[in-house]
N, C-alpha and C positions, 0 to 999 in steps of 0.2 A: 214398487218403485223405490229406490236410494236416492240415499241422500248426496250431493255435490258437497264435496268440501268447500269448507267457507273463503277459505284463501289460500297461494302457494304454499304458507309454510306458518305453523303452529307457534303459538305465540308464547308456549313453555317448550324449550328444548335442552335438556340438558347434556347435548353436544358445545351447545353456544355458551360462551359465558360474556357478559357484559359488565366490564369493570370501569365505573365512571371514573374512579378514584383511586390510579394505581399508584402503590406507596410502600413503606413497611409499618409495620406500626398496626393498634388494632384499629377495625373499623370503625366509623362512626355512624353510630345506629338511630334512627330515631323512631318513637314507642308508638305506633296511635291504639287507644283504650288499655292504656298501661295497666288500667287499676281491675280491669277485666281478667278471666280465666286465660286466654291467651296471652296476657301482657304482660300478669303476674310470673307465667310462669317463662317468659320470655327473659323477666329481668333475674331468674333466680340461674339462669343459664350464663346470662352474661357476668354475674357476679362470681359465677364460679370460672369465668375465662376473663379476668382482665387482661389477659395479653395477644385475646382477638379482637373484643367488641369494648366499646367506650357510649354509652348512650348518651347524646346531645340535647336531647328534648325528647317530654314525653305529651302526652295528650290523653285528657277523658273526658266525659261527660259532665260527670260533677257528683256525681251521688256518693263517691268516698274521697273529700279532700283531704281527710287525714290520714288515709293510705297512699295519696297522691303524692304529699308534701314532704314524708316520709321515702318513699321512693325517690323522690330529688333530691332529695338532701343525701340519702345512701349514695347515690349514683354520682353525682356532682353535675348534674347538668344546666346549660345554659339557658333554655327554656320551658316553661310549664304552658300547657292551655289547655283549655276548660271552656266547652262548649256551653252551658248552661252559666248565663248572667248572673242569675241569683245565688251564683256559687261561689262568684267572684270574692267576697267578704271573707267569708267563709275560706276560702284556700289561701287570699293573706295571711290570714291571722294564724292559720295550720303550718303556715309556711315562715310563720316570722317568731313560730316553737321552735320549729327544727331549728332554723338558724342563728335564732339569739341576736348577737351582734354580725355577723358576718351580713354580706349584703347578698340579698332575695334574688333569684334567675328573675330573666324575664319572663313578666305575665301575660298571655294572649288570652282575650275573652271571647266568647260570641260563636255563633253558627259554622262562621270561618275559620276560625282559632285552628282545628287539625287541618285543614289545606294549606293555612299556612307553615305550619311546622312540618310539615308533607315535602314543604320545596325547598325548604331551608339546608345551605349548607350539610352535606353529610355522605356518603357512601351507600347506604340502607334506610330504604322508609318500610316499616314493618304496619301490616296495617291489621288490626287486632280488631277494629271496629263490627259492631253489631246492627245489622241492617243496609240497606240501601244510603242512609245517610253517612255510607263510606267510600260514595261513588267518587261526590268532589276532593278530598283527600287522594285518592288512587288516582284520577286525572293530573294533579299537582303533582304527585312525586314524578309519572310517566313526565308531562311536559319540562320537568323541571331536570329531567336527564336518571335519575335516580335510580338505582337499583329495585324493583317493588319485590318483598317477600309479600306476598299475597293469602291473608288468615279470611279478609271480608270477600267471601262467595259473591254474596248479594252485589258489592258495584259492579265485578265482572258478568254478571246474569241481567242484572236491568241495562248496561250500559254496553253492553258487546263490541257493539259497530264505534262505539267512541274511543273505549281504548284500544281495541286492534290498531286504531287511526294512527295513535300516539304510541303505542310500546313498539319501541327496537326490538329487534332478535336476542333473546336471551334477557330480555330486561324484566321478565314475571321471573320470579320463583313463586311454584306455589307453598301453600303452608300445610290445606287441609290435608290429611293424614290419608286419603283416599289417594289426593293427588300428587303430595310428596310421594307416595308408593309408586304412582303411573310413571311420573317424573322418573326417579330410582331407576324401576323396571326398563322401561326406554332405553335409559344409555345401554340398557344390553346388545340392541341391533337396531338397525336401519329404518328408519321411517318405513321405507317401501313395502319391510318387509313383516309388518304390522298386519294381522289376522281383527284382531279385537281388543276391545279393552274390558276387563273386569273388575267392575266396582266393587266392592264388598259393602254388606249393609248387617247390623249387628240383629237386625230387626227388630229392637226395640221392646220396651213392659210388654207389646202383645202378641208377637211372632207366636203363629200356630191358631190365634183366633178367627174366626171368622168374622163376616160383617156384620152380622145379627147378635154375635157375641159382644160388639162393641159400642153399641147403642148406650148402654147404662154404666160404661166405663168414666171414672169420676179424674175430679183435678189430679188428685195425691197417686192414683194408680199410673197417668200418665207421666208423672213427674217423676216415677220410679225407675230409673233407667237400671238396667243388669250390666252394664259395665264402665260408661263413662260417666264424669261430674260434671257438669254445663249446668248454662242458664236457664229459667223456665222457657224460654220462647223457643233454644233452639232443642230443648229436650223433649218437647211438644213436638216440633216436626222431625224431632227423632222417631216419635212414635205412632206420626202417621203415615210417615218416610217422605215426607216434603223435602227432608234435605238430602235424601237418595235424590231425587228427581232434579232439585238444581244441583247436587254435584254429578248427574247425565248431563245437563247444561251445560256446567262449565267445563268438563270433559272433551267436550264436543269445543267448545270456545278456546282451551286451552291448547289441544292437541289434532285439530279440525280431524277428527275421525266423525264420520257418517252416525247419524244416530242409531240407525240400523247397526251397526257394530260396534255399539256400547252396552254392554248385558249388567244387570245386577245380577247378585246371587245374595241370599242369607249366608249369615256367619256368624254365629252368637258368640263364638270365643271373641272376637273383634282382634286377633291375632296376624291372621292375614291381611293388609288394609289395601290391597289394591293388586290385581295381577294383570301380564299384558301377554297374548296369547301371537305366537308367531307364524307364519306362511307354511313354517317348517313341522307345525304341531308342539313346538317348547312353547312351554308356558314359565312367564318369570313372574314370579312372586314376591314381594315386601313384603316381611313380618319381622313384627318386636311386639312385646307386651306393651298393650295399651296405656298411652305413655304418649302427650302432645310433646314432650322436650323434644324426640327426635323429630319429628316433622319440622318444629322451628329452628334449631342445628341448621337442617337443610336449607332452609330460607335464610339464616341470616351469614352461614361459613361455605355455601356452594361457592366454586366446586370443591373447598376440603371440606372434611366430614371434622366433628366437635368431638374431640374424645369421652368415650361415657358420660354424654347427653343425655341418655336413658337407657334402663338396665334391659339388659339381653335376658335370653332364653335359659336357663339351664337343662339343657339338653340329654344331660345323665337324667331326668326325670322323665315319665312315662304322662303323656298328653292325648287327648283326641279332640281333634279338628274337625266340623261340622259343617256342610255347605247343602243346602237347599233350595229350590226354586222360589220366587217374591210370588206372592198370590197376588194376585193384580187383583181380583174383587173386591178384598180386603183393604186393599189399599192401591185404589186407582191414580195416587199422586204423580208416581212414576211415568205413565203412558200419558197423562195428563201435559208433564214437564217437559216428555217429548214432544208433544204435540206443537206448543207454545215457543219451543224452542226450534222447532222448522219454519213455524210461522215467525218468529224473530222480529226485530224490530221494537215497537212496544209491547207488544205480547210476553214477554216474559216478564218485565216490569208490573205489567196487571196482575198475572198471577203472585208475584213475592209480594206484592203489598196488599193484594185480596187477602193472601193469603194470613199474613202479619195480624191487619186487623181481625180477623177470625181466630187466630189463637188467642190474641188479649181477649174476645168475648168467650170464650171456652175457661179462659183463666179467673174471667170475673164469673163465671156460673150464666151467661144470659147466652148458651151456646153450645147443643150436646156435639162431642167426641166427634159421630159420624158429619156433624150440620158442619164442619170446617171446611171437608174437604165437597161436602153438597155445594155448600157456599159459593166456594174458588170458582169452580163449574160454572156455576149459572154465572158469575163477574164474568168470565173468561169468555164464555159467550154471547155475554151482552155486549163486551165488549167490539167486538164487527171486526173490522179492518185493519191492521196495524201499523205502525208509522212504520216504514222500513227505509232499508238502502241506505247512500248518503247523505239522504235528504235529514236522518235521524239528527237532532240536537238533545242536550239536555234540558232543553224548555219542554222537548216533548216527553222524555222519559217522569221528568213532574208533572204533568199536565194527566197524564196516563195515570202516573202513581197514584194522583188525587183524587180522579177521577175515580180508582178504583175502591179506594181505601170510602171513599164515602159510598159508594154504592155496596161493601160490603156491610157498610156500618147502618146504611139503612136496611138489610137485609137480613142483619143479626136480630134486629129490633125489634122486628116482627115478627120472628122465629122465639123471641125471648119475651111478648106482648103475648102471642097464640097461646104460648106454655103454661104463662097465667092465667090464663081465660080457662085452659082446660082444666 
Protein backbone atom coordinates (compact mmCIF):
# COMPACT_ATOMS: atom_id res chain seq x y z
CA UNK A 1 0.00 0.00 0.00
CA UNK A 2 1.34 3.87 -0.73
CA UNK A 3 1.60 6.39 0.77
CA UNK A 4 -1.14 9.61 0.27
CA UNK A 5 0.64 12.76 0.04
CA UNK A 6 0.44 14.96 3.04
CA UNK A 7 -1.03 17.89 1.34
CA UNK A 8 -1.66 19.83 -2.22
CA UNK A 9 1.60 21.19 -2.35
CA UNK A 10 5.26 20.81 -0.77
CA UNK A 11 6.13 23.21 1.57
CA UNK A 12 9.88 23.48 -0.11
CA UNK A 13 9.42 24.57 -3.76
CA UNK A 14 12.00 26.14 -5.46
CA UNK A 15 9.54 27.41 -8.32
CA UNK A 16 8.01 29.80 -5.45
CA UNK A 17 9.93 32.34 -4.07
CA UNK A 18 8.61 34.18 -0.92
CA UNK A 19 10.12 37.63 -0.45
CA UNK A 20 8.70 39.21 2.80
CA UNK A 21 11.19 42.21 2.37
CA UNK A 22 11.41 43.45 -1.05
CA UNK A 23 14.11 46.17 -1.42
CA UNK A 24 17.70 46.71 -2.82
CA UNK A 25 20.26 46.66 -0.45
CA UNK A 26 21.66 43.39 1.38
CA UNK A 27 19.37 41.29 3.33
CA UNK A 28 18.85 41.24 6.71
CA UNK A 29 19.81 37.99 8.17
CA UNK A 30 19.26 36.66 11.53
CA UNK A 31 21.73 33.71 13.18
CA UNK A 32 20.05 31.12 15.55
CA UNK A 33 23.28 28.91 17.04
CA UNK A 34 25.65 31.28 15.55
CA UNK A 35 28.43 29.92 17.47
CA UNK A 36 27.61 26.32 16.10
CA UNK A 37 29.29 24.52 12.86
CA UNK A 38 26.43 25.81 10.97
CA UNK A 39 26.36 29.34 12.15
CA UNK A 40 29.96 29.75 12.06
CA UNK A 41 30.29 28.89 8.96
CA UNK A 42 27.05 30.81 7.90
CA UNK A 43 28.79 34.09 9.23
CA UNK A 44 32.06 33.57 7.32
CA UNK A 45 29.72 33.60 4.14
CA UNK A 46 28.08 36.56 4.98
CA UNK A 47 31.42 38.42 5.68
CA UNK A 48 32.70 37.62 2.60
CA UNK A 49 29.31 39.09 0.86
CA UNK A 50 28.59 42.44 2.68
CA UNK A 51 26.73 43.57 -0.25
CA UNK A 52 23.97 40.64 0.07
CA UNK A 53 23.55 39.85 3.71
CA UNK A 54 23.74 42.30 6.83
CA UNK A 55 23.18 39.93 10.02
CA UNK A 56 20.84 41.77 12.76
CA UNK A 57 20.95 39.49 15.59
CA UNK A 58 22.38 36.25 16.34
CA UNK A 59 21.50 33.55 18.93
CA UNK A 60 23.33 30.55 20.96
CA UNK A 61 23.20 28.49 23.70
CA UNK A 62 25.81 29.82 25.75
CA UNK A 63 28.58 27.54 25.98
CA UNK A 64 30.97 30.01 23.80
CA UNK A 65 30.24 33.67 24.82
CA UNK A 66 33.44 34.75 23.71
CA UNK A 67 32.92 33.54 20.26
CA UNK A 68 29.56 34.93 20.47
CA UNK A 69 30.48 38.44 21.48
CA UNK A 70 33.16 38.32 19.07
CA UNK A 71 30.83 37.65 16.19
CA UNK A 72 28.66 40.75 17.30
CA UNK A 73 30.92 42.97 17.53
CA UNK A 74 32.57 41.71 13.84
CA UNK A 75 29.06 41.81 12.42
CA UNK A 76 27.60 44.85 14.05
CA UNK A 77 24.56 43.61 15.10
CA UNK A 78 21.62 44.83 17.10
CA UNK A 79 20.84 41.97 19.05
CA UNK A 80 22.53 39.08 21.00
CA UNK A 81 20.69 36.04 22.89
CA UNK A 82 21.61 33.39 24.95
CA UNK A 83 19.55 30.66 25.88
CA UNK A 84 21.33 29.55 29.07
CA UNK A 85 20.82 32.15 32.06
CA UNK A 86 24.03 31.48 33.72
CA UNK A 87 25.55 32.70 30.71
CA UNK A 88 24.18 35.91 30.96
CA UNK A 89 27.26 37.36 33.18
CA UNK A 90 29.43 35.86 31.27
CA UNK A 91 28.50 37.26 27.68
CA UNK A 92 28.29 40.90 29.31
CA UNK A 93 31.39 41.12 30.19
CA UNK A 94 32.73 39.20 26.68
CA UNK A 95 30.72 41.71 25.26
CA UNK A 96 31.69 44.79 27.08
CA UNK A 97 35.77 43.55 25.56
CA UNK A 98 34.79 43.72 22.31
CA UNK A 99 33.21 46.92 22.78
CA UNK A 100 35.07 49.05 24.98
CA UNK A 101 33.40 52.26 25.04
CA UNK A 102 30.91 51.89 22.41
CA UNK A 103 27.41 50.95 23.64
CA UNK A 104 26.52 46.76 23.97
CA UNK A 105 23.46 45.34 21.33
CA UNK A 106 20.67 44.24 22.81
CA UNK A 107 20.71 41.35 25.40
CA UNK A 108 17.98 38.54 25.37
CA UNK A 109 18.20 35.82 28.03
CA UNK A 110 16.29 32.72 28.68
CA UNK A 111 14.67 29.63 26.97
CA UNK A 112 12.76 32.27 24.67
CA UNK A 113 15.61 34.45 23.81
CA UNK A 114 15.95 32.60 19.85
CA UNK A 115 12.12 32.73 19.30
CA UNK A 116 12.39 35.89 20.01
CA UNK A 117 15.03 37.00 17.71
CA UNK A 118 13.27 34.41 15.31
CA UNK A 119 10.46 37.22 14.72
CA UNK A 120 12.34 40.10 15.04
CA UNK A 121 12.54 42.52 12.38
CA UNK A 122 14.55 41.13 9.22
CA UNK A 123 14.17 39.33 5.68
CA UNK A 124 15.95 35.81 6.84
CA UNK A 125 15.68 33.68 9.97
CA UNK A 126 18.45 31.13 9.55
CA UNK A 127 18.09 28.51 11.89
CA UNK A 128 21.32 26.65 12.80
CA UNK A 129 19.99 25.17 16.02
CA UNK A 130 20.67 21.72 17.47
CA UNK A 131 17.75 19.51 18.38
CA UNK A 132 14.02 19.74 18.88
CA UNK A 133 14.52 22.84 20.96
CA UNK A 134 14.57 24.66 17.45
CA UNK A 135 10.97 23.93 17.09
CA UNK A 136 9.66 27.29 18.92
CA UNK A 137 12.21 29.59 17.07
CA UNK A 138 11.11 27.89 13.45
CA UNK A 139 7.36 28.56 14.56
CA UNK A 140 8.32 32.45 15.38
CA UNK A 141 10.13 33.16 12.26
CA UNK A 142 7.00 31.21 10.07
CA UNK A 143 4.19 33.20 12.13
CA UNK A 144 6.18 36.22 12.12
CA UNK A 145 6.20 36.19 8.09
CA UNK A 146 9.89 35.52 7.64
CA UNK A 147 11.73 33.91 5.13
CA UNK A 148 12.88 30.30 7.26
CA UNK A 149 16.49 28.84 5.69
CA UNK A 150 15.87 25.63 7.46
CA UNK A 151 19.64 23.91 9.05
CA UNK A 152 17.36 22.35 12.46
CA UNK A 153 15.78 19.03 10.82
CA UNK A 154 14.54 18.06 14.24
CA UNK A 155 11.62 21.16 14.65
CA UNK A 156 10.49 20.33 11.08
CA UNK A 157 10.33 16.18 12.10
CA UNK A 158 8.75 16.56 15.59
CA UNK A 159 6.63 19.36 14.70
CA UNK A 160 5.20 18.62 11.04
CA UNK A 161 1.51 19.24 11.32
CA UNK A 162 2.46 22.84 13.12
CA UNK A 163 4.56 24.22 10.64
CA UNK A 164 2.94 23.08 7.33
CA UNK A 165 -0.10 25.20 9.48
CA UNK A 166 2.00 28.21 9.40
CA UNK A 167 4.57 28.22 6.23
CA UNK A 168 3.39 30.12 3.07
CA UNK A 169 4.55 28.65 -0.30
CA UNK A 170 7.92 29.11 -0.70
CA UNK A 171 8.59 30.46 2.80
CA UNK A 172 11.11 27.03 3.88
CA UNK A 173 14.49 27.08 2.18
CA UNK A 174 16.12 24.08 3.24
CA UNK A 175 19.72 24.17 4.39
CA UNK A 176 20.59 20.33 4.99
CA UNK A 177 22.81 19.53 2.03
CA UNK A 178 20.69 16.36 1.27
CA UNK A 179 17.80 18.77 0.86
CA UNK A 180 19.43 21.82 -0.65
CA UNK A 181 20.41 19.08 -3.42
CA UNK A 182 16.42 17.82 -3.73
CA UNK A 183 15.61 21.66 -3.58
CA UNK A 184 18.43 22.33 -6.67
CA UNK A 185 17.34 19.22 -8.43
CA UNK A 186 13.60 19.96 -8.47
CA UNK A 187 13.56 23.22 -10.21
CA UNK A 188 14.68 20.97 -13.02
CA UNK A 189 10.99 19.70 -13.88
CA UNK A 190 7.60 19.57 -12.83
CA UNK A 191 6.21 18.23 -9.57
CA UNK A 192 3.98 15.86 -11.59
CA UNK A 193 6.61 14.54 -13.15
CA UNK A 194 8.68 13.40 -10.22
CA UNK A 195 9.70 9.46 -10.29
CA UNK A 196 11.54 9.56 -6.77
CA UNK A 197 13.77 11.17 -4.63
CA UNK A 198 17.31 10.08 -3.70
CA UNK A 199 18.83 10.61 -0.54
CA UNK A 200 22.53 10.05 -0.42
CA UNK A 201 23.96 8.75 2.76
CA UNK A 202 27.92 8.92 3.15
CA UNK A 203 27.50 5.80 5.50
CA UNK A 204 29.39 6.77 7.92
CA UNK A 205 33.06 5.15 10.37
CA UNK A 206 31.07 1.80 9.56
CA UNK A 207 29.60 1.37 6.17
CA UNK A 208 30.35 -2.31 5.12
CA UNK A 209 30.02 -3.64 8.72
CA UNK A 210 27.69 -5.81 9.84
CA UNK A 211 25.52 -5.96 12.99
CA UNK A 212 27.46 -8.31 14.89
CA UNK A 213 30.51 -6.31 13.90
CA UNK A 214 29.10 -3.44 15.84
CA UNK A 215 28.38 -4.54 19.10
CA UNK A 216 32.01 -3.62 20.53
CA UNK A 217 32.33 -0.45 18.52
CA UNK A 218 33.61 2.37 20.96
CA UNK A 219 32.89 6.26 21.56
CA UNK A 220 36.17 7.48 19.48
CA UNK A 221 35.47 4.95 16.50
CA UNK A 222 31.90 6.48 16.10
CA UNK A 223 33.03 9.90 16.41
CA UNK A 224 35.35 9.18 13.49
CA UNK A 225 33.43 10.36 10.65
CA UNK A 226 35.36 9.83 6.89
CA UNK A 227 34.27 13.08 5.57
CA UNK A 228 32.33 15.59 7.26
CA UNK A 229 33.19 17.72 10.90
CA UNK A 230 30.05 18.04 13.07
CA UNK A 231 29.13 17.72 16.50
CA UNK A 232 29.25 14.60 18.76
CA UNK A 233 25.48 13.89 18.74
CA UNK A 234 24.82 14.60 15.17
CA UNK A 235 28.05 12.50 14.20
CA UNK A 236 26.64 9.64 16.35
CA UNK A 237 23.52 9.54 14.21
CA UNK A 238 25.70 9.84 11.33
CA UNK A 239 26.85 6.55 12.21
CA UNK A 240 23.95 4.77 12.81
CA UNK A 241 22.12 6.67 10.02
CA UNK A 242 19.42 8.28 12.35
CA UNK A 243 19.92 11.31 10.43
CA UNK A 244 19.42 9.29 7.09
CA UNK A 245 15.96 8.38 8.47
CA UNK A 246 14.82 11.90 9.78
CA UNK A 247 16.19 13.38 6.52
CA UNK A 248 13.45 10.36 4.80
CA UNK A 249 11.11 12.45 7.15
CA UNK A 250 11.62 15.61 6.37
CA UNK A 251 11.85 14.61 2.63
CA UNK A 252 8.67 13.49 2.86
CA UNK A 253 7.42 16.75 5.03
CA UNK A 254 9.40 18.98 2.73
CA UNK A 255 8.45 17.80 -0.79
CA UNK A 256 5.19 15.42 0.33
CA UNK A 257 6.62 12.65 -1.79
CA UNK A 258 5.22 9.09 -0.51
CA UNK A 259 7.57 7.32 1.60
CA UNK A 260 7.54 4.49 -0.64
CA UNK A 261 9.49 6.91 -3.13
CA UNK A 262 12.12 8.05 -1.07
CA UNK A 263 15.19 5.62 -1.50
CA UNK A 264 18.54 6.02 0.24
CA UNK A 265 21.68 4.86 -1.36
CA UNK A 266 25.37 4.79 0.19
CA UNK A 267 27.94 7.26 -1.16
CA UNK A 268 31.11 7.50 0.67
CA UNK A 269 32.66 10.18 -1.55
CA UNK A 270 29.53 12.34 -0.01
CA UNK A 271 30.05 14.23 -3.48
CA UNK A 272 26.74 13.64 -4.82
CA UNK A 273 24.24 15.05 -1.89
CA UNK A 274 20.95 14.32 -3.20
CA UNK A 275 19.34 13.22 -6.61
CA UNK A 276 15.72 13.43 -7.94
CA UNK A 277 14.81 10.73 -10.42
CA UNK A 278 12.17 11.68 -13.40
CA UNK A 279 8.89 9.85 -15.08
CA UNK A 280 11.08 10.14 -18.10
CA UNK A 281 14.13 8.04 -16.50
CA UNK A 282 16.65 11.53 -16.12
CA UNK A 283 17.91 11.55 -13.09
CA UNK A 284 19.26 15.17 -11.64
CA UNK A 285 21.94 15.16 -9.51
CA UNK A 286 23.69 17.96 -7.02
CA UNK A 287 27.28 17.69 -6.49
CA UNK A 288 30.15 19.83 -4.96
CA UNK A 289 32.82 18.87 -2.56
CA UNK A 290 31.66 18.47 0.83
CA UNK A 291 31.35 21.82 1.71
CA UNK A 292 28.01 23.04 4.10
CA UNK A 293 28.88 26.98 2.56
CA UNK A 294 26.90 25.98 -0.46
CA UNK A 295 23.83 24.43 0.93
CA UNK A 296 23.70 27.85 3.21
CA UNK A 297 24.32 30.22 0.00
CA UNK A 298 21.06 28.50 -1.07
CA UNK A 299 19.11 29.17 2.05
CA UNK A 300 20.04 32.57 2.71
CA UNK A 301 20.61 34.19 -1.51
CA UNK A 302 17.57 31.94 -3.10
CA UNK A 303 16.77 32.28 -5.74
CA UNK A 304 20.35 33.99 -6.74
CA UNK A 305 23.11 31.58 -6.13
CA UNK A 306 26.35 33.28 -3.80
CA UNK A 307 29.24 33.48 -6.12
CA UNK A 308 32.13 30.88 -4.82
CA UNK A 309 30.30 30.03 -1.71
CA UNK A 310 32.32 26.72 -1.96
CA UNK A 311 34.79 25.49 -4.15
CA UNK A 312 33.79 23.42 -7.19
CA UNK A 313 34.97 20.13 -8.77
CA UNK A 314 38.24 20.17 -10.74
CA UNK A 315 37.16 18.17 -13.37
CA UNK A 316 40.50 17.83 -15.45
CA UNK A 317 41.16 15.36 -12.35
CA UNK A 318 40.26 11.63 -12.64
CA UNK A 319 37.52 10.63 -9.52
CA UNK A 320 35.31 7.52 -8.82
CA UNK A 321 32.01 7.89 -7.52
CA UNK A 322 30.51 5.00 -5.40
CA UNK A 323 26.89 4.15 -4.82
CA UNK A 324 25.67 1.22 -2.79
CA UNK A 325 22.60 -0.38 -1.36
CA UNK A 326 21.83 0.84 2.98
CA UNK A 327 21.84 -2.64 4.66
CA UNK A 328 18.82 -2.13 6.60
CA UNK A 329 20.09 -4.98 9.42
CA UNK A 330 22.91 -2.96 10.14
CA UNK A 331 21.14 -0.30 10.48
CA UNK A 332 17.39 -0.57 10.87
CA UNK A 333 17.12 3.50 11.68
CA UNK A 334 16.00 4.16 8.30
CA UNK A 335 12.66 1.70 7.92
CA UNK A 336 12.30 2.62 11.49
CA UNK A 337 12.11 6.67 10.49
CA UNK A 338 9.78 5.49 7.85
CA UNK A 339 7.60 3.77 9.87
CA UNK A 340 7.15 6.73 12.52
CA UNK A 341 6.95 9.09 9.95
CA UNK A 342 3.54 7.45 8.42
CA UNK A 343 2.30 6.99 11.70
CA UNK A 344 3.11 10.93 12.15
CA UNK A 345 1.69 13.06 14.62
CA UNK A 346 3.85 12.42 17.78
CA UNK A 347 5.60 9.59 16.54
CA UNK A 348 8.27 11.09 15.25
CA UNK A 349 8.87 13.38 18.17
CA UNK A 350 9.30 10.04 20.37
CA UNK A 351 11.62 8.71 18.22
CA UNK A 352 14.22 12.14 17.79
CA UNK A 353 14.20 12.39 21.50
CA UNK A 354 14.41 8.57 22.30
CA UNK A 355 16.63 8.75 20.16
CA UNK A 356 18.73 12.00 21.56
CA UNK A 357 18.80 10.55 24.94
CA UNK A 358 20.39 7.26 23.85
CA UNK A 359 23.21 8.91 22.09
CA UNK A 360 24.21 11.07 25.20
CA UNK A 361 24.25 7.38 27.19
CA UNK A 362 26.43 5.85 24.38
CA UNK A 363 28.54 9.13 24.68
CA UNK A 364 28.82 8.76 28.51
CA UNK A 365 29.72 4.97 28.12
CA UNK A 366 26.34 3.56 30.02
CA UNK A 367 25.07 2.36 26.42
CA UNK A 368 26.55 -0.07 23.72
CA UNK A 369 26.57 1.19 19.90
CA UNK A 370 23.92 -1.44 18.89
CA UNK A 371 21.53 -0.67 22.59
CA UNK A 372 20.68 2.95 20.79
CA UNK A 373 18.98 1.99 18.17
CA UNK A 374 17.54 -1.34 20.48
CA UNK A 375 16.49 1.42 22.73
CA UNK A 376 14.52 3.91 20.17
CA UNK A 377 12.59 0.51 19.22
CA UNK A 378 11.15 -0.52 22.26
CA UNK A 379 10.38 3.69 23.23
CA UNK A 380 8.74 3.74 19.91
CA UNK A 381 6.57 0.91 20.72
CA UNK A 382 5.88 1.57 23.89
CA UNK A 383 4.80 4.39 22.91
CA UNK A 384 0.97 3.07 21.45
CA UNK A 385 -1.01 5.78 19.68
CA UNK A 386 0.10 8.89 18.38
CA UNK A 387 -1.41 12.27 18.71
CA UNK A 388 -2.22 13.19 15.18
CA UNK A 389 -4.27 15.42 12.64
CA UNK A 390 -5.22 18.74 13.79
CA UNK A 391 -5.94 18.16 16.92
CA UNK A 392 -1.67 18.13 17.31
CA UNK A 393 -0.45 21.04 19.54
CA UNK A 394 2.92 21.84 20.85
CA UNK A 395 1.95 20.92 24.43
CA UNK A 396 1.59 17.56 22.89
CA UNK A 397 4.88 17.26 20.85
CA UNK A 398 6.47 18.11 24.84
CA UNK A 399 4.49 15.96 26.43
CA UNK A 400 5.61 13.15 24.00
CA UNK A 401 9.07 14.35 24.00
CA UNK A 402 9.28 13.95 27.82
CA UNK A 403 7.62 11.21 27.96
CA UNK A 404 10.04 9.67 25.77
CA UNK A 405 13.27 11.02 26.79
CA UNK A 406 12.50 9.57 30.36
CA UNK A 407 11.53 6.23 29.35
CA UNK A 408 14.73 6.08 27.27
CA UNK A 409 16.57 7.22 30.35
CA UNK A 410 15.09 4.65 32.37
CA UNK A 411 15.97 2.05 29.85
CA UNK A 412 19.69 3.01 29.42
CA UNK A 413 19.86 2.56 33.16
CA UNK A 414 19.33 -0.71 33.26
CA UNK A 415 21.05 -1.70 30.27
CA UNK A 416 24.21 0.23 31.94
CA UNK A 417 22.99 -1.47 35.91
CA UNK A 418 22.95 -5.22 33.95
CA UNK A 419 26.45 -4.46 32.43
CA UNK A 420 27.84 -3.99 35.79
CA UNK A 421 26.44 -6.76 37.30
CA UNK A 422 27.90 -8.96 34.54
Amino acid sequence: MTDSLASPAPLADPHLVYDPVAGDGPKDVVILGSTGSIGTQAIDLVLRNPDRFRVTALSANGGRVDLLAEQARKLGVRTVAVAREDAAPALREALAGQYGSEPLPEILVGPDAAAQVAASDCHTVLNGITGSIGLAPTLAALEAGRTLALANKESLIVGGPLVKALAKPGQIIPVDSEHAALFQSLAAGNRADVRKLVVTASGGPFRGRTKAELADVTVSDALAHPTWAMGPVITVNSATLVNKGLEVIEAHLLYDIPFDRIEVVVHPQSYVHSMVEFTDGSTIAQATPPDMRGPIAIGLGWPERVPDAAPAFDWSKASTWEFFPLDNDAFPSVNLARHVGRLAGTAPAVFNAANEECVEAFLGGALPFNGIMETVIRVVEEHGTPVTGTSLTVSDVLEAETWARARARELTNRTATAEARA
